[in-house]
N, C-alpha and C positions, 0 to 999 in steps of 0.2 A: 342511446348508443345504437347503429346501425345493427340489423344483424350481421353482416360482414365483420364490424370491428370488436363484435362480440366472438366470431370465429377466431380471429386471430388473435386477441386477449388470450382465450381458451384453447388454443392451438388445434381446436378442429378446425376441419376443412371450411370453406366458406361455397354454401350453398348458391347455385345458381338456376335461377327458374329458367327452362325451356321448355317451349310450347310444341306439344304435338297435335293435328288435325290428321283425323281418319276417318276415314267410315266404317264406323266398326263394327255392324253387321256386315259385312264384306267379306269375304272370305283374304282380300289383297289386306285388308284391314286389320282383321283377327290376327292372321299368320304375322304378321308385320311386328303388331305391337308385341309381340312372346316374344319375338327378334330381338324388339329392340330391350326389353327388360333383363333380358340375359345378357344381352350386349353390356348393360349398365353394371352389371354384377360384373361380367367376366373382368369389363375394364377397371375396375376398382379394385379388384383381386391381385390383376399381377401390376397397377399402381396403388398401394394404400401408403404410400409417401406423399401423393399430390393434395396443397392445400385449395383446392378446388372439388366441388362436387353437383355435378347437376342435378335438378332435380324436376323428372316431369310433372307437367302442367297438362293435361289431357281433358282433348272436345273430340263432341261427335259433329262429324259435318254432314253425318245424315244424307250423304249422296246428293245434297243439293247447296250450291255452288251458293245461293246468300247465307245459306247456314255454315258455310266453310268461313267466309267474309264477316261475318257476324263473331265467331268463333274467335278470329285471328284480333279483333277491336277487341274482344272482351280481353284474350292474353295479353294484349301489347299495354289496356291499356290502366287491368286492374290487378293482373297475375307479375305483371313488371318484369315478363319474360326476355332475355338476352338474344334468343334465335327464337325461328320456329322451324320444327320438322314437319314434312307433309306441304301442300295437303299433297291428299291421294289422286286425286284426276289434275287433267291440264286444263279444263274451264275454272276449278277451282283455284287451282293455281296462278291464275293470270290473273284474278283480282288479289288474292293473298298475296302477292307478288307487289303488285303496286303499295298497299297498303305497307307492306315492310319497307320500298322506297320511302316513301312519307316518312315513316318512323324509323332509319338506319336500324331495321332489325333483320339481318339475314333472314332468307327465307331457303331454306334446304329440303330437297323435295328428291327422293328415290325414285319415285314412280311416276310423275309426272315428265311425260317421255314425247310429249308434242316439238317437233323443229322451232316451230314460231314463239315458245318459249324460250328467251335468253338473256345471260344477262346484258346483251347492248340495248337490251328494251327496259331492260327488269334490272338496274345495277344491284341490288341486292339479293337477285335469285340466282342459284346454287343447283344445278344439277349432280345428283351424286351416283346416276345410274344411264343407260345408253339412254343417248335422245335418238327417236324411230329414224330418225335419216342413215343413224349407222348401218341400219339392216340393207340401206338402198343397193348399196354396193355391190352384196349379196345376191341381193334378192338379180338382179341381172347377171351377175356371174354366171346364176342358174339356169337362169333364159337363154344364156347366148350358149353354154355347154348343152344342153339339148336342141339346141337352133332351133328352138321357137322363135317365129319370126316376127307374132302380135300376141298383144298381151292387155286385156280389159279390165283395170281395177274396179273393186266394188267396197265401196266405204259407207260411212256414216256421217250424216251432213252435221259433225260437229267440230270441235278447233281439233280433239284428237284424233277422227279419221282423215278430216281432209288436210291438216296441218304435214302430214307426210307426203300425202302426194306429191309438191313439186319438188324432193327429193326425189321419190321414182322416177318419175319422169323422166327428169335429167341424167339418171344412171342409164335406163333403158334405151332411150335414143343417143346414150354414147356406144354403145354397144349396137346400135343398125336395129334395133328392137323398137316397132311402130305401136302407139297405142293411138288405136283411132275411136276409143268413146270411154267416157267415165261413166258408172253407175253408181249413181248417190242414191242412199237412200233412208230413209227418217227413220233416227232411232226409233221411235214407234209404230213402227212398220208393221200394219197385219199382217196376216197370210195370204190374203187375196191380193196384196200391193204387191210384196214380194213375189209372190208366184207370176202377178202380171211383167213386174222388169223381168224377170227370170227367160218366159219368153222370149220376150224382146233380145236377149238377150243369145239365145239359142237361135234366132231368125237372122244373124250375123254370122259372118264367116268366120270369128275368133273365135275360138276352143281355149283357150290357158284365160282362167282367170285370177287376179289376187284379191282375197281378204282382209280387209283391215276394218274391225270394228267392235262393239263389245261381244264378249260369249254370250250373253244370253240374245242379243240381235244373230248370232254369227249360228247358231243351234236351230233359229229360228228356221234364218235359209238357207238351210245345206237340208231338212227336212222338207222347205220346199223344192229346192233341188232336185230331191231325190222323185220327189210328184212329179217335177215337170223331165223325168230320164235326163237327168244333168250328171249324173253319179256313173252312169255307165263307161263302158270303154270308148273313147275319142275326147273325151273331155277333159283339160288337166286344173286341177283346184291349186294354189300355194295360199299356205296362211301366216298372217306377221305372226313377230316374235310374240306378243302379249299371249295371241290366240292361242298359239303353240302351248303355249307357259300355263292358262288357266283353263281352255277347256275341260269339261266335264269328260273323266273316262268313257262314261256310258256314248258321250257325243264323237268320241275318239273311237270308239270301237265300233258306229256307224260309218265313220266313213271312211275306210281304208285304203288308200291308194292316195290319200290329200299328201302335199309336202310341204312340210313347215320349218319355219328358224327360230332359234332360240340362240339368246346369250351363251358365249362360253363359260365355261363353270370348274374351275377343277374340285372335281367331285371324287377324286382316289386317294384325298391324303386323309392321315388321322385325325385333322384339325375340322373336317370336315366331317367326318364320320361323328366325332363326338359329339359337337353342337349338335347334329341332325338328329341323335340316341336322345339330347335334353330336348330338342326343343320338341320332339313327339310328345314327351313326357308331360312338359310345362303346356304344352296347345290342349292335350285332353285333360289336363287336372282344370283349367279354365274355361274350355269349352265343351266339354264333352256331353254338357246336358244341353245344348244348342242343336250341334251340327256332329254326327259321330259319322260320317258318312270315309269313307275313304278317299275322295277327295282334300275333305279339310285337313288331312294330317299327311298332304303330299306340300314340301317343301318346294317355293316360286323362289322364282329369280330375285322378288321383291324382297320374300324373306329375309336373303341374301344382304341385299341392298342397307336394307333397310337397319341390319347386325350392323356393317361397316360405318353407314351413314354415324351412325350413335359413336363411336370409339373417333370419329373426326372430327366430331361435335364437343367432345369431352378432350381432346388433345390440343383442338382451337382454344377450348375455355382456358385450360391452364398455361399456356402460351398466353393469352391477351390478360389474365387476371390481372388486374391493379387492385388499388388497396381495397376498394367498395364497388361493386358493380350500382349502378345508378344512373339515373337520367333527367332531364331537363324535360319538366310536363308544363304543358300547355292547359291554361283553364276551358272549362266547359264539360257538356255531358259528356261519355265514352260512347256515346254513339255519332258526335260530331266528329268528321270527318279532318274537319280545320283543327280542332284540338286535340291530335294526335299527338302523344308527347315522344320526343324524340331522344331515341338512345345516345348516351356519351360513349358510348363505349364499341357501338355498333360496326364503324368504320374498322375500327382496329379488330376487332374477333373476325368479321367479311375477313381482311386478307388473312387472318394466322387460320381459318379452314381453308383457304384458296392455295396455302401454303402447304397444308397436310398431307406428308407422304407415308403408308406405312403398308405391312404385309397383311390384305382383309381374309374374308372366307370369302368372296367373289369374285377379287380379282387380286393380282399380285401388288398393286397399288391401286388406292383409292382412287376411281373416278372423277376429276373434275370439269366441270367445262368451262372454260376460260371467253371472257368475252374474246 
């Protein structure tokens, strides 16, 4: 007998594996997963009538994008996971992506915030948080209210920095705002590379630049910045939403006068306060012999995200439950790509999260993005 038709003989809940990929020495990784584990508790709290119950399935994806894809074969196709949450980047993500096409296994991703991710590419990927193109809007609003009249992005030559660019763009030149040069630059960027675009950079008539790329590339050059008199008065810095969100305070408290975007957040009600009192709690009883820094026990957007993501994941499950969750596998090793076995059930849970509306801690309804 299944375990499913053993649950419901016995009138417990009937267990469903869901896969999560993180990076979870990460800090977007650590904070995420306490999210999402209180998430699990909070939602079974105020439902302990639903005969469904999820149950994580967790990998490290190690910050590298085949160990993400490797991760996601191993849940689909020996964990016999129903969705998967994560991954955590958008290079990652855009093979996990595929891979849950192949196997009709949603693929629900908070963080993973690249434009060029969607589902018209990706029918089975699940944005549950803004994708960077929302900021564009903004971010020109801003430009055109101080009548700057040029503006030089500086990104990262990978799908998450340059995957926003031609959302900028397009906001900025609607707004009569000229950007006449882009600065890519490798995320492995010395200091001598960066310090030389930086130049180059200052030998231009543009003064307003924007950031988009990881904190620890972003700490890099704003330190070279600061070498090459970039930091001074006549030069205006804007940093995206991520930067805003994760920078290190110490890196915060060098550069004062930067102006940055962040997700709205209602952060003054009690529903919010409370989580924030557990999830300090739950983050240092799990990692406090790690990272005890004051950083790791400041609450991201992701956090956020990532709470929600889980109660839409467990609201789709008990909406699409039928009698056995199960699926139709394909022979061969689990590293064959061709012998992906494919979910029965996959299409129908996709719409009952696509369908999911309810009050989160980040937003007043869950985020989704619709092809």
């Amino acid at each position: 007998m299944s375990s499913s038709l053993s649950s419901i003989v016995s009138g417990e809940p009937t267990p469903v594996n869901i896969g999560v990929i993180l990076d979870m020495k990460s800090r977007v990784g650590k904070s995420s997963f306490v999210s999402m584990k209180i998430a699990m508790d909070d939602f079974y709290t105020a439902h302990p009538d639903y005969t469904t119950r999820i149950v994580f399935k967790t990998r490290d994806a190690q910050k590298k994008v085949i160990s993400a894809a490797a991760a996601a074969l191993d849940l689909i196709q020996n964990e016999k996971v129903q969705a998967i949450i994560g991954p955590q980047t958008s290079s990652e993500a855009q093979f996990v992506g595929d891979l849950g096409a192949k196997a009709n296994v949603p693929i629900v991703s908070f963080s993973a915030t690249c434009p060029a991710l969607s589902p018209t590419q990706s029918p089975f990927f699940i944005r549950t948080g803004l994708n960077d193109a929302a900021q564009a809007p903004a971010i020109a609003a801003l430009i055109q209210a101080y009548r700057w009249r040029r503006l030089v992005p500086i990104y990262e030559d990978t799908d998450y920095g340059a995957g926003f660019i031609p959302s900028l763009v397009e906001a900025l030149l609607g707004v009569g705002v000229n950007v006449p040069y882009h600065s890519i630059v490798s995320k492995d960027s010395a200091d001598d590379d960066l310090l030389l675009e930086l130049y180059r950079l200052k030998s231009m008539q543009t003064r307003v630049f924007l950031l988009h790329m990881s904190t620890s590339l972003a700490v890099k050059l704003f330190d070279q910045a600061e070498a090459a008199g970039m930091m001074d008065e006549g030069f205006v810095w804007i940093i995206s939403g991520t930067l805003t969100s994760l920078l290190p305070s110490v890196a915060l408290d060098s550069i004062q006068g930067v102006l940055g975007l962040r997700p709205y957040v209602p952060v003054n009600t009690d529903k919010y306060h409370k989580f924030h009192k557990r999830w300090r709690r739950e983050f240092r009883r799990e990692f406090v012999s790690e990272d005890d820094d004051d950083d790791s026990t400041k609450l991201t957007t992701f956090s956020l995200w990532a709470y929600d993501t889980v109660w839409a994941v467990a609201l789709a499950v008990e909406a699409a439950a039928p009698p056995d969750f199960t699926r139709v596998v394909s022979e061969g090793r689990w590293t064959d790509l061709s012998a992906i076995p494919v979910s029965k059930t996959g299409k129908k849970l996709l719409q009952e999260i696509k369908k999911t509306t309810f009050t989160g801690l980040a937003v007043n309804s869950i985020l989704l993005e619709e092809s």
